[in-house]
C-alpha positions as CSV (number, residue, x, y, z in Angstrom):
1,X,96.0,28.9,79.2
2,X,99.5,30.6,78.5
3,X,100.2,34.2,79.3
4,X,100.5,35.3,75.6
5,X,97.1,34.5,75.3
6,X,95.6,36.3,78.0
7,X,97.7,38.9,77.1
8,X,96.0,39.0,74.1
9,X,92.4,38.7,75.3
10,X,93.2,41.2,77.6
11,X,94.5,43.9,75.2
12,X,90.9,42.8,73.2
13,X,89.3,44.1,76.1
14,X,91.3,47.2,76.7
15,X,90.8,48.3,72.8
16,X,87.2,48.0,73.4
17,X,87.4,50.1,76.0
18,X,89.6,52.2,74.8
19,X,87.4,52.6,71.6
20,X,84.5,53.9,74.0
21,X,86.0,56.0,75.5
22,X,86.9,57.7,72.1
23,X,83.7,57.1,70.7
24,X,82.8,59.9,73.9
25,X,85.2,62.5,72.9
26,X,83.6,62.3,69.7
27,X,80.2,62.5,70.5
28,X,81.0,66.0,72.7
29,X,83.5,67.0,69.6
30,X,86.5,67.3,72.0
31,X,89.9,66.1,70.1
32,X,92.5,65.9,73.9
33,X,93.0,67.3,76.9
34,X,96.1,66.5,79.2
35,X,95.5,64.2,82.3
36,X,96.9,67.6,84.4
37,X,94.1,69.4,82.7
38,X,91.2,66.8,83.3
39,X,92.4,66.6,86.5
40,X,92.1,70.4,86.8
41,X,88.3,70.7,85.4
42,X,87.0,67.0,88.1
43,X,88.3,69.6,90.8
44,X,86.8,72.5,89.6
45,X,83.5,70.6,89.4
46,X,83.9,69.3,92.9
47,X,84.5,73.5,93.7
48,X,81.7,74.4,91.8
49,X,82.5,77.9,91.7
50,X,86.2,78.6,93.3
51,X,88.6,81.7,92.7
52,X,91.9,82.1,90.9
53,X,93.2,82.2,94.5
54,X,91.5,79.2,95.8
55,X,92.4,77.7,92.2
56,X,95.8,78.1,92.9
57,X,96.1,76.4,95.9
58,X,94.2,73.7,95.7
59,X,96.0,73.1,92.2
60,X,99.7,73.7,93.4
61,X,100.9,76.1,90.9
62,X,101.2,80.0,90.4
63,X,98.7,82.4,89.7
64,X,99.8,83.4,86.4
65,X,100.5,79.8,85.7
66,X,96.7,79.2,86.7
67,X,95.7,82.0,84.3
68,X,97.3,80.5,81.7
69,X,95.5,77.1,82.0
70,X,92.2,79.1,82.3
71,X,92.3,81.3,79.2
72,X,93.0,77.7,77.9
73,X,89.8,76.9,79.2
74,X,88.3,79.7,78.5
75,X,89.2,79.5,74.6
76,X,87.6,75.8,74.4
77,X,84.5,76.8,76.6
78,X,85.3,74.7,79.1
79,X,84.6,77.1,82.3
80,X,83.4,81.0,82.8
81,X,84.3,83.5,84.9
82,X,81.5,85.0,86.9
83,X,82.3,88.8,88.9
84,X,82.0,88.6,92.5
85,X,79.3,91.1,93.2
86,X,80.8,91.9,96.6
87,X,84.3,92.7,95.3
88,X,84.4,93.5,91.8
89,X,88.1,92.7,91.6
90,X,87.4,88.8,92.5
91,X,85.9,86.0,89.5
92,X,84.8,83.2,90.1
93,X,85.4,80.1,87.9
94,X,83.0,77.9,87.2
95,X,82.7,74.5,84.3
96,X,80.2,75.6,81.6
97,X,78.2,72.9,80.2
98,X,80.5,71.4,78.1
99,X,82.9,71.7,80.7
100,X,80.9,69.8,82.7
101,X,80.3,66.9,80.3
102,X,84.0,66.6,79.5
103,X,84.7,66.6,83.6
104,X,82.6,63.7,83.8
105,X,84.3,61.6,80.4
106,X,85.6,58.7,83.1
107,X,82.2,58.1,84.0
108,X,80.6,58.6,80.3
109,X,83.5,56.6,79.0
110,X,83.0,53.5,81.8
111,X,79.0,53.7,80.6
112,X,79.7,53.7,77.4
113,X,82.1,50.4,77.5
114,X,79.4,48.9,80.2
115,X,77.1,48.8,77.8
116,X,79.1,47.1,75.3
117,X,79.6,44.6,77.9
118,X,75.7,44.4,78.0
119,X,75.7,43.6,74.5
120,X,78.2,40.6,74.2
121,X,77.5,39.0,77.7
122,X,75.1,37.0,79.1
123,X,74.1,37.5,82.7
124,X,76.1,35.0,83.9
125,X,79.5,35.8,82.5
126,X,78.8,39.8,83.6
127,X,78.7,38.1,87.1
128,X,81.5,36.2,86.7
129,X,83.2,39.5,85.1
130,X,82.3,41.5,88.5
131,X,83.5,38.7,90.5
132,X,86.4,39.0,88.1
133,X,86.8,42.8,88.5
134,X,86.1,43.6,92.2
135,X,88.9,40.3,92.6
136,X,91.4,42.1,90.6
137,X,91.0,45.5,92.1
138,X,90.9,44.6,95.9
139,X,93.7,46.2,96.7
140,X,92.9,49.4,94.7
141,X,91.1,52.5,97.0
């Protein structure tokens, strides 16, 4: 088999996936996001609840840099800010529930092309895939 056509096959299989994983941003109505900004809302989801401060350092950038990117946020009702009881000047950040969702699209959109894998695959070429997969990624953490 020559390159060209594996080349081929392969960018078949990356459209696929690529088609799931709009097919996802559809489904939760979310048009794009930056990879710095999905990046941002996985590690706010990891925080669960975090301050600008502790925001700003675990994101590497300014405070008024980080409240820029969360009235972002906060326009697309991605995340809330919650008043610390204890010290009324402090918020806490938190994902909403759409937040949430769109933190987890790498997941939904992996699902989403897994199952269309499911459909067009019998048992044993989804083994021989996984062999396939786990063979090609070895060296990836």
């Amino acid at each position: 088999m020559d390159r060209e056509e594996v080349r081929k096959a392969f960018n078949r299989f990356l459209k696929m996936y690529f088609n799931s994983s709009r097919e996802v941003y559809e489904e939760i109505n979310f048009k794009e996001i930056t990879g710095k900004q999905f990046k941002y809302l996985k590690l706010i989801r990891e925080q669960e609840k975090a301050t600008f401060s502790e925001l700003a350092k675990l994101f590497h950038i300014s405070k008024p840099t980080l409240t820029e990117t969360i009235n972002k946020f906060l326009d697309a009702g991605l995340v809330k800010k919650t008043r610390c009881e204890e010290d009324q000047r402090v918020y806490y950040i938190s994902l909403t529930e759409r937040g949430e969702i769109l933190a987890m699209t790498n997941e939904l959109e992996s699902k989403k092309a897994v199952s269309k894998i499911y459909e067009r695959l019998s048992n044993e070429e989804i083994e021989l895939a996984v062999r396939l997969f786990n063979k090609m990624g070895d060296d990836i953490e």
